[in-house]
C-alpha positions in Angstrom: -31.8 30.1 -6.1 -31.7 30.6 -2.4 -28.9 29.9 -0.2 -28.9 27.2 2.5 -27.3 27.7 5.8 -23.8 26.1 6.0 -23.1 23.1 7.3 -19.8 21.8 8.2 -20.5 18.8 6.3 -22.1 17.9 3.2 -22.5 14.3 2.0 -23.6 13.7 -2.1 -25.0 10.4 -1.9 -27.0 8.4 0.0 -26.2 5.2 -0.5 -24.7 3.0 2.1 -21.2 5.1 2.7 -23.2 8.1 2.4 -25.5 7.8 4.6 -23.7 5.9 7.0 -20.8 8.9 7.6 -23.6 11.5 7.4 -25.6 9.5 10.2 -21.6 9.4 12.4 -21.1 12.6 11.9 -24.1 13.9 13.0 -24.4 12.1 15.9 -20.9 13.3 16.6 -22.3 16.7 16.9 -21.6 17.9 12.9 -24.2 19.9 11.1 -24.5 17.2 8.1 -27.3 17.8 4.5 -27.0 14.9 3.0 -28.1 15.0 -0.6 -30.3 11.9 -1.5 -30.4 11.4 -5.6 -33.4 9.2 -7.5 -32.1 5.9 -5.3 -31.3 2.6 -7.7 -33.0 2.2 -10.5 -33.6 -1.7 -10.5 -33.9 -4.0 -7.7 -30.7 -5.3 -6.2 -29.9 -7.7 -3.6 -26.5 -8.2 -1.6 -25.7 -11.1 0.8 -23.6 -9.5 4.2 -21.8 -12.8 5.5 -21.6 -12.8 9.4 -18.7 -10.9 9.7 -20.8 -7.7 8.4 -21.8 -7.3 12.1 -18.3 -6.1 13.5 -19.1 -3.2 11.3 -22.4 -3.1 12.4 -21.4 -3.1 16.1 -18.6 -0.4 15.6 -21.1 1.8 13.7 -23.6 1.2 16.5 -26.6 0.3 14.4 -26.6 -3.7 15.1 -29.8 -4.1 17.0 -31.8 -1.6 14.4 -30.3 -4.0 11.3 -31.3 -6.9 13.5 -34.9 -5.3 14.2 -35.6 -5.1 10.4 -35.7 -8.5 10.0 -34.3 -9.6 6.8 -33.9 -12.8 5.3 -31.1 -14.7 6.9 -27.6 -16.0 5.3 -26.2 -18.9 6.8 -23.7 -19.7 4.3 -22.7 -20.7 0.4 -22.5 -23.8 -1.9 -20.7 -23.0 -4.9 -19.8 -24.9 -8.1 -16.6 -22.8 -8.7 -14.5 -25.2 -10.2 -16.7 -27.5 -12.5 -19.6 -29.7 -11.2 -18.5 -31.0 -8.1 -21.0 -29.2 -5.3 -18.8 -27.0 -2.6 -21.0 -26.1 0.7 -20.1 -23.6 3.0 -21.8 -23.4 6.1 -21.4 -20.4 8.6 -20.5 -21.6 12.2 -23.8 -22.2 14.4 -25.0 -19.7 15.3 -23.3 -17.4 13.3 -25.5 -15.7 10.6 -25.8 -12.6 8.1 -28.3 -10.7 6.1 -29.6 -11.4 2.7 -31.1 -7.4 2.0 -32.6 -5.8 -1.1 -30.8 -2.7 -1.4 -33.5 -0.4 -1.6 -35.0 -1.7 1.7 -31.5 -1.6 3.2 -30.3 1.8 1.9 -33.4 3.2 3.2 -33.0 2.1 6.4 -29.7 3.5 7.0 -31.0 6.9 5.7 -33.6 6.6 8.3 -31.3 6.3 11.2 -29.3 9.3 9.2 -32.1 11.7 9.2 -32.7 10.6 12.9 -29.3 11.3 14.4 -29.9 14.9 13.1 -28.5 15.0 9.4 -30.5 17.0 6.9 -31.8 14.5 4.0 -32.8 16.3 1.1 -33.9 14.7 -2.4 -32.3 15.7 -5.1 -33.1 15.3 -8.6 -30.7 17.4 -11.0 -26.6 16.0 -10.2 -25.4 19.1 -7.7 -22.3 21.3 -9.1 -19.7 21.4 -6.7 -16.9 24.3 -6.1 -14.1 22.7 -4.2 -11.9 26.0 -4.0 -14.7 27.0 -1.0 -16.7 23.6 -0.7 -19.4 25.3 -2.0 -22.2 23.0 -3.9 -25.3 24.2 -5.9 -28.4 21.5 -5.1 -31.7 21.5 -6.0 -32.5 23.1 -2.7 -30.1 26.4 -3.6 -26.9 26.9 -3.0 -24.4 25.4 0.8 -21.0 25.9 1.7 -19.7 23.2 3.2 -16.6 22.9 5.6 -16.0 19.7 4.4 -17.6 17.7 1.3 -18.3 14.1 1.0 -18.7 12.0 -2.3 -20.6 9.2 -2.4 -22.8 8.9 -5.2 -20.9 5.6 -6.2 -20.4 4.6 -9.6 -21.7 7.6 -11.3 -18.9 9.7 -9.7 -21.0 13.1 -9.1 -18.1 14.1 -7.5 -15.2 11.7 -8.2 -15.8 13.3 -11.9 -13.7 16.3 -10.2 -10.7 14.0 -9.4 -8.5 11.1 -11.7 -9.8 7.5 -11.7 -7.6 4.5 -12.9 -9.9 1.8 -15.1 -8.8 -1.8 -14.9 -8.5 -2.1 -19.0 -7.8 -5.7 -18.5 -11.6 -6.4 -19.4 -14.6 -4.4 -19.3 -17.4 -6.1 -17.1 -21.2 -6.1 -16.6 -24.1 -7.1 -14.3 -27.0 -9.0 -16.0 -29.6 -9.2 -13.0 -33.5 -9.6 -12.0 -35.6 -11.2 -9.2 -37.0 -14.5 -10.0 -39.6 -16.1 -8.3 -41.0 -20.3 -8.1 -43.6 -21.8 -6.1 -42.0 -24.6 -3.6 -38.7 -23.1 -4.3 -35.5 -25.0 -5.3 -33.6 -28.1 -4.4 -30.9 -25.6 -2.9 -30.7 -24.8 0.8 -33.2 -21.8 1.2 -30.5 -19.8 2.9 -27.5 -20.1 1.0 -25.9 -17.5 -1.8 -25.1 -19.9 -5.2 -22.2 -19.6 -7.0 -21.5 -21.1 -10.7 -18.5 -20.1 -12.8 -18.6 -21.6 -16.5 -17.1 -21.0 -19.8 -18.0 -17.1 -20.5 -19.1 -15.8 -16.6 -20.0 -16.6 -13.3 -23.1 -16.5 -11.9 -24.6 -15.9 -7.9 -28.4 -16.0 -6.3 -29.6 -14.5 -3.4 -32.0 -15.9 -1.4 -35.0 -13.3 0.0 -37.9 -15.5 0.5 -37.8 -19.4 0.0 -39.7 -18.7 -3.5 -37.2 -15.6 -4.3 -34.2 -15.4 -5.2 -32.2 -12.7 -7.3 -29.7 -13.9 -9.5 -27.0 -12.1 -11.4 -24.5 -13.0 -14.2 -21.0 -11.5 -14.7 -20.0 -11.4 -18.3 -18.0 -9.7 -20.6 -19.6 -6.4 -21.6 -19.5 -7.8 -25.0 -21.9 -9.9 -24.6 -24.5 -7.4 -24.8 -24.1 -6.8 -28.3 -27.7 -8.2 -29.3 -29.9 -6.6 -26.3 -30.0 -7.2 -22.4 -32.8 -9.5 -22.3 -31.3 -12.2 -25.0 -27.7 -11.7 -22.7 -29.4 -12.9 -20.0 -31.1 -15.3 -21.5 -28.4 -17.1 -23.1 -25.9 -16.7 -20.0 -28.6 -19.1 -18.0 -28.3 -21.2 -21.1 -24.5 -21.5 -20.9 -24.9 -21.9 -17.3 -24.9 -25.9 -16.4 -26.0 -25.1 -12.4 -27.5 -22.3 -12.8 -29.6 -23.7 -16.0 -31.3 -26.6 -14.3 -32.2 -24.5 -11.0 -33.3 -21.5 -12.5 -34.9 -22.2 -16.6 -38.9 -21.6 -16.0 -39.1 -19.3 -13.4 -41.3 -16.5 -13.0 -39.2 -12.7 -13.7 -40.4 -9.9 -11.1 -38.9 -7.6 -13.7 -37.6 -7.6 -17.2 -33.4 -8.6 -17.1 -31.3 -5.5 -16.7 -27.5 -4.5 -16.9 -24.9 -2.3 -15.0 -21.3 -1.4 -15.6 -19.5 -3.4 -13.3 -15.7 -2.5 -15.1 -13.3 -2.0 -11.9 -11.8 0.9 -11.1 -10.3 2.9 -8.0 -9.4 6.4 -7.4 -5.8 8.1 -7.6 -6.5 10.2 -4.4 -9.4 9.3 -2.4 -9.2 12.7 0.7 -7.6 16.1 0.8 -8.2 18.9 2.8 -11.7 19.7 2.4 -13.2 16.7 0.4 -13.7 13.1 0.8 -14.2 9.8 -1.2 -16.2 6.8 0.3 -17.7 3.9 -1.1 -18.0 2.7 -4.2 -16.8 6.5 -5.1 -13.7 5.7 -4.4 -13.1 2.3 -5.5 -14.9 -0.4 -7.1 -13.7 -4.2 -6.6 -15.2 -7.9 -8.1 -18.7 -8.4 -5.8 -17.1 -11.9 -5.5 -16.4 -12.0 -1.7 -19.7 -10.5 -0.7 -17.8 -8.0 1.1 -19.2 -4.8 -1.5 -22.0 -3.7 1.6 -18.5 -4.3 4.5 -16.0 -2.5 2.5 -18.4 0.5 1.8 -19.6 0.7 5.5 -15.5 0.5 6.8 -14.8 3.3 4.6 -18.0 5.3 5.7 -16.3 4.7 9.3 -13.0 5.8 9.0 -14.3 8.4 6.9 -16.3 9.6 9.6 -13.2 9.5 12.1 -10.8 11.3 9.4 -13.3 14.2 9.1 -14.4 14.9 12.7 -10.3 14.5 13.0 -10.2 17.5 10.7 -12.8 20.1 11.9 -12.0 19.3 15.6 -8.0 18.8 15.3 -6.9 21.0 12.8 -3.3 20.5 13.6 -3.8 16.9 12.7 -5.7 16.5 9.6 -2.8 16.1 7.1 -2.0 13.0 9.1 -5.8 12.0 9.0 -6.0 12.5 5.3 -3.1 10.8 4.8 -4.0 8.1 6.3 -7.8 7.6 4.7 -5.7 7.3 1.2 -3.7 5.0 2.6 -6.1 2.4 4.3 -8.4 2.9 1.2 -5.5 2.1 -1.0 -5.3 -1.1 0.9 -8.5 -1.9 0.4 -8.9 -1.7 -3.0 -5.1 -3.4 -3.6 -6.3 -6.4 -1.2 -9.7 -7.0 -2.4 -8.4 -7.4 -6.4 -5.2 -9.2 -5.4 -8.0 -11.9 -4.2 -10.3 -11.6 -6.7 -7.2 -12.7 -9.1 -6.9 -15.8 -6.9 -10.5 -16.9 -7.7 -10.2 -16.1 -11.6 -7.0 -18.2 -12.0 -8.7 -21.0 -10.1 -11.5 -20.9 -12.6 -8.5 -20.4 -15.7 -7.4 -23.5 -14.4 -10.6 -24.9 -15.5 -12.1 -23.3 -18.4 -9.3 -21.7 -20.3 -11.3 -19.1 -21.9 -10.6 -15.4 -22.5 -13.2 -14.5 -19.9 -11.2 -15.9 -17.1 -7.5 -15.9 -18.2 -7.9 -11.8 -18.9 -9.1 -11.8 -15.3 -6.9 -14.4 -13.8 -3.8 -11.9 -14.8 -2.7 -10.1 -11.9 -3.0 -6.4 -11.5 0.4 -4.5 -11.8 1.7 -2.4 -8.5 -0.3 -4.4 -6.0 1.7 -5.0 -2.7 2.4 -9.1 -2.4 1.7 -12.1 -4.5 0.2 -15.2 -4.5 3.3 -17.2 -5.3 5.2 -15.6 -2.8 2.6 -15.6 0.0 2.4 -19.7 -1.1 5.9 -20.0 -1.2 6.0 -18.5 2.5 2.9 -20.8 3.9 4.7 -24.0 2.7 7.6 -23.2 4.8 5.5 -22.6 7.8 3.4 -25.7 7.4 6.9 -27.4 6.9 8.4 -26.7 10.6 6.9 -28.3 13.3 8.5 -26.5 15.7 9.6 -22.2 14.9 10.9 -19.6 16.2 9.6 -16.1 15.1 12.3 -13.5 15.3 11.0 -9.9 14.0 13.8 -8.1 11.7 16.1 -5.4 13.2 14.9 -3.3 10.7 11.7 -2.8 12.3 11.1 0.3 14.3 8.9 2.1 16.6 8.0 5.9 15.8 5.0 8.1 16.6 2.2 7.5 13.9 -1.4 8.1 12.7 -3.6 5.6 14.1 -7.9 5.5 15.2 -8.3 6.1 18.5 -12.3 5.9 19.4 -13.4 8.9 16.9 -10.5 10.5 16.5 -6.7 10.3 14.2 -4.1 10.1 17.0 0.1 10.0 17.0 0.8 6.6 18.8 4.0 4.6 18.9 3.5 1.8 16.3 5.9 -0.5 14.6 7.2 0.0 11.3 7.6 -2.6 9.2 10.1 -2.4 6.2 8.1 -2.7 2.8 4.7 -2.2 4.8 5.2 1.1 6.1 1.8 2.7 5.0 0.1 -0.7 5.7 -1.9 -1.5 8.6 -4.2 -4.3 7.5 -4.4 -7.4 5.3 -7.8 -9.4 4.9 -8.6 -7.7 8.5 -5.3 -8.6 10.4 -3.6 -6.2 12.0 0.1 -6.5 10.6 2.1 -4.5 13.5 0.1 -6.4 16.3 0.6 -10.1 14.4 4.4 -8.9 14.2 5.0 -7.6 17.9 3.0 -10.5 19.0 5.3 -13.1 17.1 8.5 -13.4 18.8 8.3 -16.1 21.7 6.0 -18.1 20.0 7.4 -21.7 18.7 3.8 -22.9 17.3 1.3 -21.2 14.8 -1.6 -22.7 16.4 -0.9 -21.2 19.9 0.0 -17.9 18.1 -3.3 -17.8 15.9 -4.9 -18.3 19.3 -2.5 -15.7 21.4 -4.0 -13.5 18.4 -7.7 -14.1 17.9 -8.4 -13.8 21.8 -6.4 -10.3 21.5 -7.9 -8.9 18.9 -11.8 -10.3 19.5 -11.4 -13.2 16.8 -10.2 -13.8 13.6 -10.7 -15.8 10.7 -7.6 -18.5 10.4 -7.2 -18.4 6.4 -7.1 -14.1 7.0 -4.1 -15.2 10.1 -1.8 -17.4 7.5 -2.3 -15.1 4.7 -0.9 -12.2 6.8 1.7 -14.1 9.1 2.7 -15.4 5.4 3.1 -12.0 4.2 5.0 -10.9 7.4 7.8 -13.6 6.5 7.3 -13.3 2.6 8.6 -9.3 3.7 11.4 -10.9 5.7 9.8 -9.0 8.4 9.7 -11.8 10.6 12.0 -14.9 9.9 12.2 -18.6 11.1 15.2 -19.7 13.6 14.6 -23.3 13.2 
């Protein structure tokens, strides 16, 4: 086996997270190999709703995502809670991307290997020694400065660190492509959504005659064979059923883990989780392909932080675990909220096991409600932000870099930046002086470059559920 030169970064991975920080980081001026395993194994497909392209425009790859053509998503109809239709439509002239993974993946690796990473196939799972970041690849054998994993759910190199199941029910992905000629009385560009008794189902639209479509069921229902799951999950499927029964399969039904999990440390001082590596959350909001591309991107700033600023990479790391923490606590506090809708409905083990709320997550729905209602009550407020709330010097991404800046502190949130996207200590020094949400929302969303209003209530909700801002009425 022969040694490779070091690098001061190697990736293990090359999904999207992997390949996105290996692409940053090289054009950032980092020696980056990024190891590139047998790729996915089926044919996946992954709707990106609009807001996909803040990402995209951060990470600088926009116009090459844009170049590549694929199908476009201009919004969702949904039959979430029984048979009455709900259609979503994006804003004109708002739209996102409706990509098959493999096409996708292999674009970003493209634009990887062009900014000056090293790609290199591997086909055996690489042994890593973290004591000198030193990993054994089919190639030979590289020390790394730093080491990235992100080789997803298979955990390559999360295997070397503790990950917390959710053992509140054990999930998996039933999926093919399925094709028919003249398509379906559905719009052509919208992702369908069906929850019934035992799952819930979503299709992705790639041509007008194509559309992959997926069912989430309990991993029980496997028992008897993949194909006859999937079979009789479009059976028990009422929507989903009438649309899809008849059509042509690209490929024979297949079936992936999809159980939930997340990390219990996701950085230290010479290694790195991104991705789906670090945590995986319910593909109900579409936001898998966002999530793993914002995690790529801090990741990318936390390690050039750390080879270029020594002096500040235990703030850098310490703040990676914590904005990944508050990913993966947001994105399953909101998954709950869609189960328990459904529970509402159906009443069935599938969705009341679901609907229960993970312990140790940060807020609740009840008391985020609780807090709306009184906003909605007033028609005239006053925010005033608690005493208890404090400015010191803290950790914060500044262009590609971790910088000390003064921020607020806010009492109960103090390793919390973010909440569906919202900025917490900019929505809290903003507050004060306002006496109307609306012109606050606004006040907001032109400081900030937009924002979504359900993401602005939920947070401004939180802020007073914390006490951190309260009402003089």
């Amino acid at each position: 086996m022969t040694d490779v030169p070091d690098v001061d970064v190697l990736v293990i991975g090359a999904g999207i997270a992997g390949a996105t920080i290996a692409r940053l980081l090289a054009e950032w001026g980092h020696s980056v190999l990024l190891l590139r395993g047998p790729g996915l194994r089926h044919r996946v497909a992954e709707s990106l709703p609009p807001s996909i392209n803040n990402i995209l425009e951060r990470t600088g790859i926009r116009a090459e995502v844009e170049r590549a053509g694929f199908y476009a998503a201009t919004g969702n109809t949904s039959w979430w809670t029984g048979p009455e239709v709900q259609v979503e439509s994006y804003p004109e002239g708002m739209a996102g991307y409706h990509v098959e993974r493999h096409e996708f993946d292999a674009l970003l690796v493209s634009l990887a290997e062009r900014a000056g990473a090293k790609v290199q196939r591997n086909r055996r799972a690489p042994t890593i020694d973290m004591t000198g970041g030193v990993v054994k690849h089919d190639g030979g054998v590289t020390k790394s400065r730093f080491v990235v994993g992100a080789s997803g759910r298979t955990g390559l190199f999360a295997r070397q660190r503790k990950r917390h199941w959710d053992t509140r029910y054990k999930t998996i992905g039933l999926g093919t492509t399925v094709r028919r000629r003249g398509g379906w009385e559905a719009d052509p560009h919208h992702t369908l959504i069906e929850a019934y008794e035992t799952g819930w189902a979503w299709s992705v639209p790639l041509a007008a005659d194509r559309r992959f479509v997926s069912f989430m069921v309990d991993s029980a229902a496997v028992k008897e064979g993949i194909d006859v799951a999937y079979r009789t999950e479009l059976d028990c499927s009422e929507q989903f059923r009438s649309l899809f029964a008849g059509c042509e399969f690209e490929e024979a039904p297949w079936g992936r883990d999809a159980t939930l999990y997340h990390a219990d440390e996701y950085a230290g001082a010479n290694w790195m989780l991104v991705g789906d590596a670090a945590s995986f959350v319910e593909p109900l909001s579409s936001f898998g392909v966002k999530k793993a591309m914002i995690s790529a991107w801090t990741g990318a700033v936390v390690v050039n932080t750390c080879l270029k600023r020594p002096a500040m990479a235990e703030a850098a790391i310490s703040l990676f675990n914590a904005r990944e923490t508050e990913t993966w606590q947001d994105h399953t506090r909101r998954a709950a909220e869609y189960f328990a809708e459904a529970a509402e409905v159906f009443r069935t083990p599938f969705w009341t096991s679901r609907a229960r709320p993970q312990e140790g997550l940060l807020y609740s729905r009840p008391g985020l409600e609780a807090a709306l209602e009184e906003l909605r009550r007033q028609q005239h407020v006053e925010f005033v932000l608690s005493k208890a709330v404090y400015t010191r010097p803290a950790a914060a991404i500044c262009g590609r870099e971790v910088k000390l800046v003064d921020r607020l502190v806010l009492p109960g949130l103090e390793h919390v930046e973010y909440m569906q996207g919202i900025h917490l200590p900019t929505l809290a020094s903003m507050a004060p002086g306002h006496q109307d949400v609306g012109a606050l929302y606004a006040a907001y969303a032109e400081d900030q470059d937009g924002a979504q209003l359900p993401q602005f209530l939920a947070a401004l909700s939180l802020l007073v559920d914390k006490q951190i801002l309260r009402l003089r009425l």
